[in-house]
Structure formats: C-alpha cells, structure tokens
N, C-alpha and C positions, 0 to 999 in steps of 0.2 A: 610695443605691446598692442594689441589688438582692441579694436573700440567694441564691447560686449554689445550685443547685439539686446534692439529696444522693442519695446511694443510697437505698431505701426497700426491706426484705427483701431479696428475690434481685433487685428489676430495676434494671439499668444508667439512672444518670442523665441524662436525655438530652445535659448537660453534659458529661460523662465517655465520650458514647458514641461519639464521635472520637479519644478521648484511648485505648481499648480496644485492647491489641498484635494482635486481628485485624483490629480496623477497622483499623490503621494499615498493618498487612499489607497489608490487601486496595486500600486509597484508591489507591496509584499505578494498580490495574488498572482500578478505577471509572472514574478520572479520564483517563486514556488511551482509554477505549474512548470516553465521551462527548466528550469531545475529537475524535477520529478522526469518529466518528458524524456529528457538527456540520458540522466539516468537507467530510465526504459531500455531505453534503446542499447544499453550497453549489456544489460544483467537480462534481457529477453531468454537468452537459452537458458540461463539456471531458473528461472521463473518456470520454464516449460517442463524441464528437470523435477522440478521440486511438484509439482500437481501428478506427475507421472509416479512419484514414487509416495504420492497422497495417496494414490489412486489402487494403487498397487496390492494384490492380496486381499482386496473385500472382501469381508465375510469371511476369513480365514488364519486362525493364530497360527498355524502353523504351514511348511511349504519354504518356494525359495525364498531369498530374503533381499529384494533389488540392491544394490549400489548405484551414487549418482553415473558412476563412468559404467557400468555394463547398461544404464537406460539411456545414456547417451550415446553408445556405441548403438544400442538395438535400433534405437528412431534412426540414425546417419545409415544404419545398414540396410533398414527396412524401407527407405526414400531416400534422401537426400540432406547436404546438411543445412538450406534454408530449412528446411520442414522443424529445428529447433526454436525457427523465430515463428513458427505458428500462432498466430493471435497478437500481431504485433501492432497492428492497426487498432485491436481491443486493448491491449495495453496503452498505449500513447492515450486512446480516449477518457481509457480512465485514469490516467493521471494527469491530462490538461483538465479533467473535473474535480478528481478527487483533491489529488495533491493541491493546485489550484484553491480550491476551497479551505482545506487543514493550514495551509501556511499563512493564508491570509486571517482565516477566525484568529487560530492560533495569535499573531502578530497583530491582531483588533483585539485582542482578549489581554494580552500582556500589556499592549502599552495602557489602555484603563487600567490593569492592576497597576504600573508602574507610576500612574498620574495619582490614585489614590493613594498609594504605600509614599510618595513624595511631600504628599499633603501633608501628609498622619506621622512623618519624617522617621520614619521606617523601611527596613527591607522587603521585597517581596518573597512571600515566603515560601516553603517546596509546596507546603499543599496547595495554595491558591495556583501556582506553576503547574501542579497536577490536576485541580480542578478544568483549567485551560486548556489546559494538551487532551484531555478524559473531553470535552466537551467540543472543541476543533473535530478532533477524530469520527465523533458521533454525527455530529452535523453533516460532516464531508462523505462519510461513508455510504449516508442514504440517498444523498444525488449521485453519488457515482456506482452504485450496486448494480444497476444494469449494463453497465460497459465490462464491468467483475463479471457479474455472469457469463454475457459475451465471454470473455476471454477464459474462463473455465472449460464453457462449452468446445471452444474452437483446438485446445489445447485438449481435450479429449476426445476431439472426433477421430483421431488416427489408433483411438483402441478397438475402436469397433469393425466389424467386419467389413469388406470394402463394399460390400452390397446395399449395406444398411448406414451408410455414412453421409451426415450432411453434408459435407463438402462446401463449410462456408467460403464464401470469396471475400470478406470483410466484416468489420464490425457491423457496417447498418446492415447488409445483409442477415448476417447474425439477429440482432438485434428485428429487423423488420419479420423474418420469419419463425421467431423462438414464439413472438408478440400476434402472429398470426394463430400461430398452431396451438397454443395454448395459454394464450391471452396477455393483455399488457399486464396485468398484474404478476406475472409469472417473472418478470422481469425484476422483479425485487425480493427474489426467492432465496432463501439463505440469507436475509437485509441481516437476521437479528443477529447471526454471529458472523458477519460482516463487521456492523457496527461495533461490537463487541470485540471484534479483533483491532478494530481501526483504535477504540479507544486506549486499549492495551497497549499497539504500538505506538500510539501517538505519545500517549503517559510516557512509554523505554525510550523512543527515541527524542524526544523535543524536553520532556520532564528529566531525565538523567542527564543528556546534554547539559542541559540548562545548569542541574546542579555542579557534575561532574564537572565544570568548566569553573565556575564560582570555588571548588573546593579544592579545586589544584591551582588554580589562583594564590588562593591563600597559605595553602601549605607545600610548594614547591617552587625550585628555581625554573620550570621548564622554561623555553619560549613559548611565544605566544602562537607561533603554529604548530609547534609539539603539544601545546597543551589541547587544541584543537582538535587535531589529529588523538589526543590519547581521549579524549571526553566523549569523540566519535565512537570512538571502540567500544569504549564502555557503554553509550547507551545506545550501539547495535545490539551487544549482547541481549542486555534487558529486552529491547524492546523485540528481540527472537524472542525470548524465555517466556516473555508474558504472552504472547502473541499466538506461538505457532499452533498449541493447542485449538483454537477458534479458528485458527486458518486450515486448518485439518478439517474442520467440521464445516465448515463454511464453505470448502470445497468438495466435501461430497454431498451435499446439501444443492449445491448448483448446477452439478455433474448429473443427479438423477434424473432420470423422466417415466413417467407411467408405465406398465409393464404394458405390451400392446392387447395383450390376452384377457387380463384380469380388470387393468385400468389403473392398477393398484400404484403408490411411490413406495421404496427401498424403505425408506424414513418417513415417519409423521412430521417431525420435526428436532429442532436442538437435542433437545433431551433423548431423544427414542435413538437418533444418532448417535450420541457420548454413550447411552444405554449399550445400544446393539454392540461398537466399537471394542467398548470393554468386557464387553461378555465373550463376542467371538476373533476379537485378537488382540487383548491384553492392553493394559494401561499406557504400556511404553509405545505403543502404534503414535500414539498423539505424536512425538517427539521423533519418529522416523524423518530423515534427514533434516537434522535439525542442523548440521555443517552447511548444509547448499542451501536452507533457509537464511543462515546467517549471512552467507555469501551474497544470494539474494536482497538481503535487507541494509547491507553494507555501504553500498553506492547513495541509497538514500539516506541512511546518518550520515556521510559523508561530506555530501552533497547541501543537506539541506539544511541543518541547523546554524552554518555559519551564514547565514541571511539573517538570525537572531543574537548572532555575538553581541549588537549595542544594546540589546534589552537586558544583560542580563548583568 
C-alpha cells in the first residue's frame, strides 16, 4: 500500500489539498462552471437555433412560421456550418461566470439550510430549496449579463445586412466595443429579465431536481441513476416552462439598438416588450421553439444537479 503523502514545512500535501476548507469552499464553483462550460460547448448550435427563432418575425403575427431545421438549414446554406457555433467564446464566458457563480451560491445556500434543518432535526423544505435556487439564479445572472449580451449580439449579427454587420471576432471584442459605442452600462441591458429568467430556471432546474429526486426516492424502485436521469427530465421541463417566456424577452431586449435615424430603442423596456409582443404577434410567440429551448436547457439539468445529489 502506498505511504499517503504528508505536509512537508509550510506546503499543502497534494493529498490534503482537496481536503483544504478553501478548496472545499471554492470545488462546487470550480465544478459548476466546468460543468456548465462542457455543456456549452456541446448544445452551441441549438443555443444559436433558438435566439434565431426568438428573433424571428418581429413585429409580426402573421407571415412564415420558422422551424428549428429550415433555420438551421438557412445559416449552413447561407455560410457555413461553424457559423452555428457563432458566439461560442460568449457562451463559455458566460458560463465560467454565470453557471460558476449559481452552483456554487446555490451549494453555499443549501448546505446552511441543510446545517439549520439538522439543528431544528428536520428536513429541508421545497420552499427554502426554492428560495436558494430563486436567489443563486439572481445573483449569478447580474455578473454574467454582459457576456449574455455578448452572445445575443454575436448570434444576431448574421441577420443583418453584410454592409451593416459588426463582424465580432470574440467575446472582449464584442464586449470592448458594444462598451465603447454605447456605453459600459449598456452592457447590462436586458439584466432585469435575465435575472428573472435565471431565477426561473434556476427554481425548474436545481429546485425540481432537488425535489424530483427526493420523491422518487421514496416512492419508486428505480435505480439510483435512473432515478437521476428521470429528475433531470422532469426539472429540464420545468425549468423551460418557467423560463423560456423571460428568455424570449431578454433576447429581444439585448438584440436591440438605437434606430440610427431617430436615436430611438424597439423597446422601452420588459413590459413595452411583453406589451408590443402580444399585441403584434400573439401570446403563443413567448413559447415559439420551446422543443430546441428544451433541447437546449437539457445538457445543463443534466449535467448539473448531480453535483448536488449529497445535499439532498
């Protein structure tokens, strides 16, 4: 057997150096961001998909009616088919922030509920679970809102005319010149239903997880990776359902910019957005591709809550 490796003077064993109360601090943010990160990287093209078919028909109830496969046919026919991973440097960014930041509050938030409901020799319950997941989401969503923008902008620049097209070459790019032209605050544009979306999916995916997993525990034979695998499902759903509406709006919201004529924005804001939306194309727009949203949001319930299995 191997002799486990010791302290030697002041340096940490590399044995011990997981075992360290800051590495253990810091491991759920590590793990959540490259989590999230991985993820990225795999669902890029329906991420680019689904803002395309956000985008799709503004300003118009009626007319044609995209599907994910004729918008991923048109971008692959109209360029190329990396031009699907469009804004992938903005995606990666904001998920070593975003996601980063949600799995670790999140996993700072439950084990204090889990240290209290221990004390008080109780369970922890869905809403304190929902409180967490509603408050993780928030917090993560306004450090990471300018890399989201980023990656809206970058993933719309292939609607506009080739004359008139920024042609970002990367996030800071992006980012350095969105911040130039129309100021760093500009870069937190759409935060409110950002945030709002973040909390939503955070409540369907980490808060349903959570339960979902707990309630098929108790009333089913599954295994313990089936059961995993099915609590995923269930709160991918949720956390589309809750979600896609604010991610609808949070993406035209981010997509906009000044008219160059008037000066004027598309949108005041949230409400003149949901306002306009439903006026001039109908309630059900919110929910257009909500299949490739689901698709999209899939890889991260899957990925991500089983970093929380011993909390729950």
């Amino acid at each position: 057997m191997a002799t486990p490796i010791k302290e030697t003077g002041n340096a940490v064993a590399p044995s011990d150096l997981l075992h360290h109360p800051y590495m253990r601090a810091a491991l759920p943010f590590i793990n959540g961001g490259l989590a999230g990160m991985t993820a990225t990287a795999v669902i890029q093209p329906v991420d680019m998909v689904k803002v395309r078919l956000q985008l799709a028909g503004e300003g118009a109830k009626t007319g044609p009616r995209p599907s994910a496969i004729g918008i991923t046919r048109d971008i692959i026919a109209t360029g190329k088919f990396l031009d699907l991973y469009t804004g992938l440097s903005a995606g990666i960014l904001r998920q070593a922030v975003y996601t980063t930041a949600r799995l670790g509050f999140f996993d700072t938030f439950i084990t204090t509920l889990n240290n209290r409901a221990k004390a008080a020799n109780r369970s922890v319950t869905f809403g304190e679970r929902a409180l967490a997941g509603l408050s993780a989401g928030g917090i993560a969503a306004m450090i990471g809102n300018p890399a989201d923008l980023a990656l809206v902008r970058m993933q719309a620049d292939g609607l506009k005319a080739p004359d008139v097209r920024a042609n970002y070459r990367s996030v800071f790019d992006a980012l350095g010149r969105i911040a130039r032209a129309e100021g760093v605050t500009s870069l937190w544009a759409g935060a409110l239903p950002t945030v709002i979306r973040a909390m939503a999916l955070n409540m369907g995916q980490l808060t349903f997880f959570a339960e979902a997993k707990t309630q098929l525990k108790s009333h089913t034979s599954l295994s313990t990776q089936n059961q995993t695998f099915a609590a995923s499902a269930i709160a991918g759903f949720f956390a589309s359902f809750l979600s896609l509406p604010f991610d609808f709006i949070k993406t035209r919201l981010q997509k906009q910019q000044k008219d160059p004529k008037t000066g004027i924005l598309p949108y005041r804001g949230v409400l003149d957005c949901a306002r306009k939306v439903v006026a001039e194309e109908g309630w059900l727009r919110f929910y257009r591709g909500f299949g490739t949203y689901y698709v999209r949001i899939a890889p991260h319930a899957l990925v991500s809550p089983p970093f929380f299995e011993p909390l729950i």
